[in-house]
Each structure stands twice: as structure tokens, then as C-alpha cells.
C-alpha positions as CSV (number, residue, x, y, z in Angstrom):
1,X,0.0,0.0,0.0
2,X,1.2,3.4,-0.9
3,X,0.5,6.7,0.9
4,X,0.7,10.5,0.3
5,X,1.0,13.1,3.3
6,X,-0.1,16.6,2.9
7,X,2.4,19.0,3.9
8,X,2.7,21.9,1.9
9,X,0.4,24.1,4.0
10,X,1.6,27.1,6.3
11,X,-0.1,26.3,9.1
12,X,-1.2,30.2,9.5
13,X,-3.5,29.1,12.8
14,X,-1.0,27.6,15.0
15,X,1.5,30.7,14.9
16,X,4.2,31.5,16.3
17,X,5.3,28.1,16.1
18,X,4.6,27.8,12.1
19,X,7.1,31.2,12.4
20,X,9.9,28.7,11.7
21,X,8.4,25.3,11.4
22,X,6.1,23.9,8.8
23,X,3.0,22.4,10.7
24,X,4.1,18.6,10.2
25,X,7.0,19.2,11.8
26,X,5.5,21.0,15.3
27,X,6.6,18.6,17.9
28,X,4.4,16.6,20.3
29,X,7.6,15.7,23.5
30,X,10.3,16.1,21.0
31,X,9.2,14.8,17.7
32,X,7.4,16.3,14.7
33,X,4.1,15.4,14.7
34,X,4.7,13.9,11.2
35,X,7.0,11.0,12.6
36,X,3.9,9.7,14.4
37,X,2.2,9.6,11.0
38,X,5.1,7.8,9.5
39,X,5.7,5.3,12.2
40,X,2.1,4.8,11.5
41,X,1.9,3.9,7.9
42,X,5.1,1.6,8.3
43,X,3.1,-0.3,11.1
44,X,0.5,-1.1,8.7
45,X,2.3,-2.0,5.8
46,X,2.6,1.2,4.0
47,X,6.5,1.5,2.4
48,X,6.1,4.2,-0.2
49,X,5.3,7.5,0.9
50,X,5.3,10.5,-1.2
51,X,4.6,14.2,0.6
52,X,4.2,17.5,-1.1
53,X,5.8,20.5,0.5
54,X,6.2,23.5,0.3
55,X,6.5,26.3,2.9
56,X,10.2,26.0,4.8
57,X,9.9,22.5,3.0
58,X,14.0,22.1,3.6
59,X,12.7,21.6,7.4
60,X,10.7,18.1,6.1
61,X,13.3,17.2,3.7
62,X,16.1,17.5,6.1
63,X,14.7,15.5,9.1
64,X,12.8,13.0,7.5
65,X,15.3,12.2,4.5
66,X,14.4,9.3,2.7
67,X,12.6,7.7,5.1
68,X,15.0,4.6,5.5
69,X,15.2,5.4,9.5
70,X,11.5,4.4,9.6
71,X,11.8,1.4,7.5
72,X,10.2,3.2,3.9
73,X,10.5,5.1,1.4
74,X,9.8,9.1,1.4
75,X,9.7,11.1,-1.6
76,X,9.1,14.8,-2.0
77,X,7.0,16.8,-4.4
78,X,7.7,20.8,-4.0
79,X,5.2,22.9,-4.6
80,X,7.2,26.6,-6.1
81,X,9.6,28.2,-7.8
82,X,12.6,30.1,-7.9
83,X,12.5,33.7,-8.7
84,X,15.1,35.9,-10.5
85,X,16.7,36.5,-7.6
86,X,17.4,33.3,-6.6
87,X,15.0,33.1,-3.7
88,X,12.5,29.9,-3.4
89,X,8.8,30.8,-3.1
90,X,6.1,28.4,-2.2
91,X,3.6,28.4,-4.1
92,X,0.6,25.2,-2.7
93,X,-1.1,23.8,-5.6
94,X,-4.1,22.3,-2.9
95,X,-4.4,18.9,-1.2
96,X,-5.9,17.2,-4.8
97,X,-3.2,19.5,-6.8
98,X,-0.3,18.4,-5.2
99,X,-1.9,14.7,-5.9
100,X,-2.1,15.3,-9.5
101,X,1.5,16.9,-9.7
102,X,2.9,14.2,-8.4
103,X,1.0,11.8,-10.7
104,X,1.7,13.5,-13.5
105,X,5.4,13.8,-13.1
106,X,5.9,9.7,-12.3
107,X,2.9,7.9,-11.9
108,X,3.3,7.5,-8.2
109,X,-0.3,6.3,-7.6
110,X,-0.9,3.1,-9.7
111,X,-2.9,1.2,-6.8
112,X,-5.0,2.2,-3.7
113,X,-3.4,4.9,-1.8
114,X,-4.2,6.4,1.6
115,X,-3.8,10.3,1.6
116,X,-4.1,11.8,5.2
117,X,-3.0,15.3,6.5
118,X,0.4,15.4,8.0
119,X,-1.0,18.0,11.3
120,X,-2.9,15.0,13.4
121,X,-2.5,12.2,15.4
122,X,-4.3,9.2,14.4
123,X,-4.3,5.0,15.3
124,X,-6.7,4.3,12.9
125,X,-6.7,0.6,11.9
126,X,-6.0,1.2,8.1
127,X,-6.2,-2.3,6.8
128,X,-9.3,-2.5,8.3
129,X,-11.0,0.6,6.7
130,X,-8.7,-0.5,3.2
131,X,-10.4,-3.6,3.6
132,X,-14.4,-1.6,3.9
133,X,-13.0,0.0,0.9
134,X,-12.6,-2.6,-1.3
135,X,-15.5,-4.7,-0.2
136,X,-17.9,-1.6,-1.4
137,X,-16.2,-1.4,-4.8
138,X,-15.7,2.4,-3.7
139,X,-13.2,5.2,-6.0
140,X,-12.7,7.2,-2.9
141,X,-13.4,7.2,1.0
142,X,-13.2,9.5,3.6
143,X,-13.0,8.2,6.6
144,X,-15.5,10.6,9.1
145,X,-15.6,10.6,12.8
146,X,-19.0,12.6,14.6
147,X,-17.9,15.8,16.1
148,X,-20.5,18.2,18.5
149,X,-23.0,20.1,16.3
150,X,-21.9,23.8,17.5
151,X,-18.3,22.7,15.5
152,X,-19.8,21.4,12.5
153,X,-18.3,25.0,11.2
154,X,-14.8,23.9,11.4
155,X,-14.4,20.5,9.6
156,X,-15.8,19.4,5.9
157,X,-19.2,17.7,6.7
158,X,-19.5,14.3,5.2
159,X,-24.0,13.7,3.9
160,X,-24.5,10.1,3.1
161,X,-27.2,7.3,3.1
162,X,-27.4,4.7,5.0
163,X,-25.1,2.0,3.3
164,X,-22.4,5.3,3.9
165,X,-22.4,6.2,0.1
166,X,-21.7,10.2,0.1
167,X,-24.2,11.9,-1.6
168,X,-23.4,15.7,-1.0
169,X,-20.0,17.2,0.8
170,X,-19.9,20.5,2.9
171,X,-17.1,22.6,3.7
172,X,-17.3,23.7,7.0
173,X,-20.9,24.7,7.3
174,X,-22.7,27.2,9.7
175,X,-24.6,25.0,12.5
176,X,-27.9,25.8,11.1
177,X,-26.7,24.8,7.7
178,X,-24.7,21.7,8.7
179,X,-27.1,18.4,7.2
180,X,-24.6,16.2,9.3
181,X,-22.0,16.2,12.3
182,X,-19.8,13.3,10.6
183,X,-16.7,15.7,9.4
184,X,-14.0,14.6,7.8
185,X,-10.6,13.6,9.1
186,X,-8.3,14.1,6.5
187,X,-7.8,10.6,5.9
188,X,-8.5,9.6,2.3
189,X,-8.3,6.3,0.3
190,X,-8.1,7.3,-3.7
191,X,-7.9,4.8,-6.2
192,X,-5.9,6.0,-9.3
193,X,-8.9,7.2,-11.1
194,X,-10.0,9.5,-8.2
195,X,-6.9,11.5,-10.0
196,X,-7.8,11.9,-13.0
197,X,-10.7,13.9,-12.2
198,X,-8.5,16.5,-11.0
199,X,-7.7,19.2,-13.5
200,X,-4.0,19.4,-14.3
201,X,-2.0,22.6,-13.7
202,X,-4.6,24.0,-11.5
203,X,-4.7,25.1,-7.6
204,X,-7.9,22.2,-6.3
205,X,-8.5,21.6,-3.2
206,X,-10.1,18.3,-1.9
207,X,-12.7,19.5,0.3
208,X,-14.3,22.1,-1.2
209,X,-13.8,21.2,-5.4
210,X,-13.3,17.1,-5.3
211,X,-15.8,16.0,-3.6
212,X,-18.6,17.5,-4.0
213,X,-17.4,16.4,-7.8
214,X,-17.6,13.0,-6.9
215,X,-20.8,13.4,-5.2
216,X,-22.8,15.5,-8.0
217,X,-21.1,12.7,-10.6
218,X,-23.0,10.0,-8.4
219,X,-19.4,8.1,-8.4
220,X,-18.9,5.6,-5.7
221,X,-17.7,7.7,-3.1
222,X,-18.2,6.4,0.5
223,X,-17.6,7.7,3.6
224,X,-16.8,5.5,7.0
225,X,-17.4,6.6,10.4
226,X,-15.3,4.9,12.8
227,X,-14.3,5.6,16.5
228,X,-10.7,6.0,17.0
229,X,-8.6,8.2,18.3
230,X,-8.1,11.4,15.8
231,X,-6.1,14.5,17.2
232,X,-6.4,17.4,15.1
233,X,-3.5,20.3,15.4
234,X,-5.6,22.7,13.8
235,X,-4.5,25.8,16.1
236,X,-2.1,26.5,19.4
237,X,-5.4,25.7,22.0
238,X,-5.5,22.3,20.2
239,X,-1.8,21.9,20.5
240,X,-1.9,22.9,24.3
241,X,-4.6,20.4,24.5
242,X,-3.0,17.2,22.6
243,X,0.5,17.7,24.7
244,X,-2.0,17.4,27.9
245,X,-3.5,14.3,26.6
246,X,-0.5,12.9,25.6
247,X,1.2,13.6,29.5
248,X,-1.9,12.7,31.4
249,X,-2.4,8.9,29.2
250,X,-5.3,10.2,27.7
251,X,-4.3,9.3,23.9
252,X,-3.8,5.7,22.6
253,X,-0.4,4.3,21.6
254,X,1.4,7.1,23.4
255,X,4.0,7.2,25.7
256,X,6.2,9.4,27.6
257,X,9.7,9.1,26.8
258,X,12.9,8.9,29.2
259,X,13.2,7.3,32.6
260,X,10.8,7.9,35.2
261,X,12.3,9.5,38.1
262,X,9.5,10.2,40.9
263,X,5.9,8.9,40.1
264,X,4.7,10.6,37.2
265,X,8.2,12.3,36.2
266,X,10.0,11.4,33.2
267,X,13.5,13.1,32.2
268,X,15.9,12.5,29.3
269,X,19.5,12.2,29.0
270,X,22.1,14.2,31.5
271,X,19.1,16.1,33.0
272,X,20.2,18.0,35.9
273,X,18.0,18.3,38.7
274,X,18.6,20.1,42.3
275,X,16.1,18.3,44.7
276,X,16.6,21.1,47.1
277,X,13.8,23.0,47.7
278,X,12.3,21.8,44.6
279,X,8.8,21.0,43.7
280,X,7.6,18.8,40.4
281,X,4.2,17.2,40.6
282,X,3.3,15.1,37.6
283,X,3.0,14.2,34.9
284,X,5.7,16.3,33.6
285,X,8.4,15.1,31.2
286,X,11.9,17.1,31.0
287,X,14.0,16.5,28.1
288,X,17.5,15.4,27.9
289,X,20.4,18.1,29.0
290,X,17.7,20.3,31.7
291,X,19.2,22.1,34.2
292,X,16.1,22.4,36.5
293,X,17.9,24.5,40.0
294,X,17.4,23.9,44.1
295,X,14.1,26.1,44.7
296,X,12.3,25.6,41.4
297,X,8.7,24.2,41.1
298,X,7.1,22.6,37.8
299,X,3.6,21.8,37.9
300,X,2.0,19.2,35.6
301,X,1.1,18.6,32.7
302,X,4.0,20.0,31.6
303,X,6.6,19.4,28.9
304,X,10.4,21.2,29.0
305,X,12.4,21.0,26.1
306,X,15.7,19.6,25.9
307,X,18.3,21.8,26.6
308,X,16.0,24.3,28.9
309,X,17.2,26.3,32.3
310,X,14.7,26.3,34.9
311,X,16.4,28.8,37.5
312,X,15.4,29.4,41.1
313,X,12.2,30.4,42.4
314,X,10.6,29.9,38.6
315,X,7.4,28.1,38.7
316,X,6.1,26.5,35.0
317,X,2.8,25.3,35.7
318,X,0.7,23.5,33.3
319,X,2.7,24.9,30.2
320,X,4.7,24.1,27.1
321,X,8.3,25.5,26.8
322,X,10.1,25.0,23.9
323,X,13.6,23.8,23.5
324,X,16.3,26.0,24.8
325,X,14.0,27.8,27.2
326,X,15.7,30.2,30.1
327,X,12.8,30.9,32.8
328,X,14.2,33.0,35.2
329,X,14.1,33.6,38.6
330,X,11.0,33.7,40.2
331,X,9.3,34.0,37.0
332,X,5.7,32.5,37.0
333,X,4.5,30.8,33.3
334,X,1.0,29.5,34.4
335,X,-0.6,27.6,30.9
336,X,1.7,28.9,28.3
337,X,3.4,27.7,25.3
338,X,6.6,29.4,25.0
339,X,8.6,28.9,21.9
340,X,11.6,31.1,21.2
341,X,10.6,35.4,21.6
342,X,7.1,34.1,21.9
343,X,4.0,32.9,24.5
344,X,0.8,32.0,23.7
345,X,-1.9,31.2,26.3
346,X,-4.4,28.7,26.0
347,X,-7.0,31.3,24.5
348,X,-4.5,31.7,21.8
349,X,-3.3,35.2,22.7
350,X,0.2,36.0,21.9
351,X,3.1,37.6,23.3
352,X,6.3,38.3,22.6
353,X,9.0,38.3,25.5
354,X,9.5,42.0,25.4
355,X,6.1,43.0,26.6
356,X,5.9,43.4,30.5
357,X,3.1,41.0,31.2
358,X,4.8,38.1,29.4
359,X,9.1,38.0,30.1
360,X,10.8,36.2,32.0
361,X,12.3,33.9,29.6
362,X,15.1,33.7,27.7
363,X,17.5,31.7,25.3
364,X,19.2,29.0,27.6
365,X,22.0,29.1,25.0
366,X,22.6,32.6,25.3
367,X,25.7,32.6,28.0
368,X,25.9,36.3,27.9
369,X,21.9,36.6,29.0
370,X,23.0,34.6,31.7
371,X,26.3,36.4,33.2
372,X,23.9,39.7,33.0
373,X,21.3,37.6,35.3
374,X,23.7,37.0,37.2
375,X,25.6,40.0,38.0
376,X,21.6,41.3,38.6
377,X,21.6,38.8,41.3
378,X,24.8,40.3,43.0
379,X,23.4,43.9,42.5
């Protein structure tokens, strides 16, 4: 079985990380979310993966290589150009025109393929919903999952009868326009003539133009709802949100990494803690090469990046920081995300580290920041 993940997005609702990172590659306790997606596939017998990018698309490229750390193949497909100046500038063609690039240039997609968005978690049991697939005689599937009806407005809404043939496609309906709560996942399964549909050399989307195609074409174009665990990143709150559920067991197939130090605290490699005076209540995970000092308190769920500087009197509580993160002391961050110059609340409010009601971080790298804190401390 092949596959195809969609990265070539910019991920415009889960800034400031997106500032530097592509949306695949935002990390859920130290690895991009799009590892998970890959470790996925290969565990149920995918081995040829094809992903268009496009937007700091070196990030993907660079991490992920050719895939032959995860036991398959990964190709790229960018989505650009270069201008007369020499500068590269993404340029998406859509989820179904990045498809029909990459199908044009080498026939990539000669048998069933499973195309899924590289920005959620999933443990959906593919050979199961290949096997639903087949058995219907179906071109396409979406694979659905029944959200509340006050969010039919943010996910494509799936209308089908009741053998789960689709027979009309919404993109993110009002509620009092929504004809269904089943919205789809991102999770696709496209035989090759699903492709040809798509026009060539054209920005399509696969929402909002290819299916309702399908569905005014009366093509066999199922949907199945199954229960399974699907964790969408599609903004910061959700991101806040998925690292709690990942800390407090709450997602499927999961785990904390590192050794477990006191019950419900995991660190990484060389983490340096100083017991004295310190408080960390679980679950809380600190990665490798902390330096968490005597007086400190960390409050779970909580996740510190590798590399980070917790100094005295600093209390993290129920927050995200970023590797390389200096709190300083007697600093509070109560249910932040901090990534580099930047916080985010759980609301989705930004800050950057300049204004008064969010500092108290730094760079842990930057030695200089540090000599100045300290020479503070002897003033």
C-alpha cells in the first residue's frame, strides 16, 4: 500500500510556532508530529510515501530524508519556484493538486493509496478501513468521525445514506446549515482514477472542489465513520490540549519518553536536577540536558524541552516551553506555550518576551543573557 501526506500548508493558525516550522514538523515531546504519521503507515504496511511540501519545506526534507530510518521510502514533491533573484517561493497547488502533480510527473499512484493530513495524530486501523474500501467497490473514502454540532463550522461535513455512500460534501458549514455532524478527518483512500478527475495545472483543493465532484457525478464515493482516536493540530489551543493528553495517558499508543524519576516524572538524557527546595508534581516530562535549580517548582502537565534552564524560584505550571528555554528567577508561566521570543496562552493570545506582562524567559544558550542575570543577582 502506498501513501501521500499533505504538507505543503503554512499552518497560518498555529502561529508562532509555524514562524519557523512547517505544521508537520511542530513537535508533540520532542518529535514532529509527522514522525507519528510515518511510524504509522510503516506499522501497517505502508512502504512508499510520497509528501508534497512547500512552505520552509527544507525543514521536512532535512529531518525525514528518505525515510529509511522508519523502514520506507519518502519522496518529496515541492510545490514553487525560484524567482530571479534566486529566492525559493512556495507556491501550494491544494491537497488534490499536489496529488495530481505528483502523478503526472511519475505515476506514483498506480494502486489504492491512503492520503491523510500530515498535522494530526491518528491510530486508525488502516487495513481494516482498506479492507471496507474494497469490499464496497468504492473510488474514494473518507473516513469521518461525529464531532459536536456547535463545530460542524470547522471541519468538511461528510451527507451520506445509509449503506455510507456520500451523496453531498460540505465545507465547513454554519450550524444551522450543517445536514450532518460526521466531518471529515483528513484521511482519504483514492484509487488512481479519483486522479484523473483532478484538473492538471490548477490550484484544487479536496474539500471544497473534489468532492462535491464525486458526489454530483454519483461516483462511488463512500464515507466511514469509525471511532478511533483522531487529534487534530488545527491551532495552538488544540496543540496545548494534545500535549496534555499525551502527558496525562489520555491518547492511545502514546507514551512518555525517558526514565521515570519520581511517580509521574519522566526526564531524558544528562538532566540535571537540584532536589533542594524543589517542587515537580506530575506528569511532567523534562527532556535530555535540563538544568532544573534547588528552589524551582514545575507543575503538571508539563513538557520542557531539551536543553532548557529552569532557574530558582521559577514556577512553569501546566505549560509548554520549547527547546532551549531560560525561565528566570522567580518568574511565574501559568498555561503557556513558550517557543523562542514568543507565548501563547491557552486562548490563543500572543506575546512576545519584550512585553511586560509576558518576560521572563530567555534563550538558555545565550551565556551572555545569563552572566547579566547574574551579576543582577549580586546587585
Amino acid at each position: 500500500m502506498k501513501a501521500m501526506i499533505l504538507a505543503a500548508g503554512k499552518g497560518t493558525r498555529v502561529r508562532p510556532l509555524t514562524y519557523e516550522l512547517p505544521k508537520p514538523m511542530i513537535p508533540i515531546l520532542g518529535k514532529p508530529v509527522m514522525a507519528y504519521l510515518v511510524e504509522h503507515l510503516q506499522r501497517h504496511g505502508v512502504s512508499e510515501i510520497m509528501v508534497n511540501v512547500s512552505y520552509l519545506h527544507e525543514k521536512i526534507e532535512e529531518y525525514f530524508g528518505e525515510g529509511h530510518q522508519y523502514g520506507v521510502q519518502i519522496g518529496y514533491s515541492f510545490e514553487g519556484y525560484t524567482n530571479n533573484q534566486g529566492e525559493v517561493v512556495p507556491e501550494p497547488l491544494g491537497s488534490a493538486g499536489g496529488i495530481k502533480k505528483i502523478q503526472e510527473f511519475g505515476g506514483f499512484f498506480d494502486e489504492t493509496a491512503v492520503v491523510l493530513c500530515g498535522d494530526a495524530l491518528i491510530d486508525l486501523d488502516l487495513k481494516s478501513a482498506l479492507y471496507e474500501h474494497r469490499r464496497k467497490g468504492a473510488m474514494a473514502t473518507v473516513i469521518t468521525r461525529e464531532v459536536p454540532w456547535d463545530k460542524t463550522s470547522s471541519y468538511g461535513v461528510v451527507v451520506s445514506d445509509a449503506d455510507g455512500r456520500v451523496r453531498e460534501f460540505q465545507e465547513k458549514p454554519a450550524r444551522a446549515d450543517a445536514k450532518s455532524n460526521c466531518a471529515s478527518t483528513g484521511i482519504y483512500l483514492f484509487e488512481p482514477e479519483v486522479i484523473d478527475l483532478i484538473p492538471s495545472g490548477e490550484v484544487f483543493d479536496i474539500g471544497s472542489q473534489l468532492f462535491p465532484l464525486l458526489a454530483q457525478r454519483g461516483l462511488p464515493f463512500y464515507c466511514q465513520t469509525r471511532k478511533f482516536n483522531w487529534i487534530d493540530i488545527g491551532s495552538v489551543k488544540d496543540y496545548w490540549e494534545v500535549l496534555q493528553g499525551v502527558l496525562t495517558g489520555g491518547i492511545g499508543n502514546m507514551t512518555v519518553p525517558g526514565v521515570q524519576v519520581e511517580e509521574g516524572v519522566w526526564v531524558g538524557l544528562n538532566t540535571r536536577i537540584d532536589w533542594n527546595g524543589t517542587r515537580i508534581v506530575g506528569p511532567v516530562y523534562i527532556g535530555s540536558g535540563c538544568q532544573i535549580e534547588a528552589g524551582a517548582t514545575i507543575i503538571g502537565p508539563a513538557w520542557v524541552g531539551h536543553g532548557s534552564h529552569i532557574c530558582s524560584g521559577a514556577r512553569v505550571v501546566r505549560s509548554v516551553l520549547f527547546e532551549y528555554t531560560r525561565v528566570l528567577p522567580d518568574v511565574t508561566l501559568d498555561e503557556l506555550i513558550v517557543f523562542k521570543d514568543y507565548s501563547v496562552d491557552r486562548a490563543g493570545e500572543m506575546h512576545h518576551v519584550t512585553q511586560a506582562d509576558s518576560g521572563g524567559w530567555g534563550n538558555a544558550r545565550d551565556r551572555r543573557g545569563m552572566r547579566r542575570m547574574d551579576e543582577d543577582v549580586v546587585k
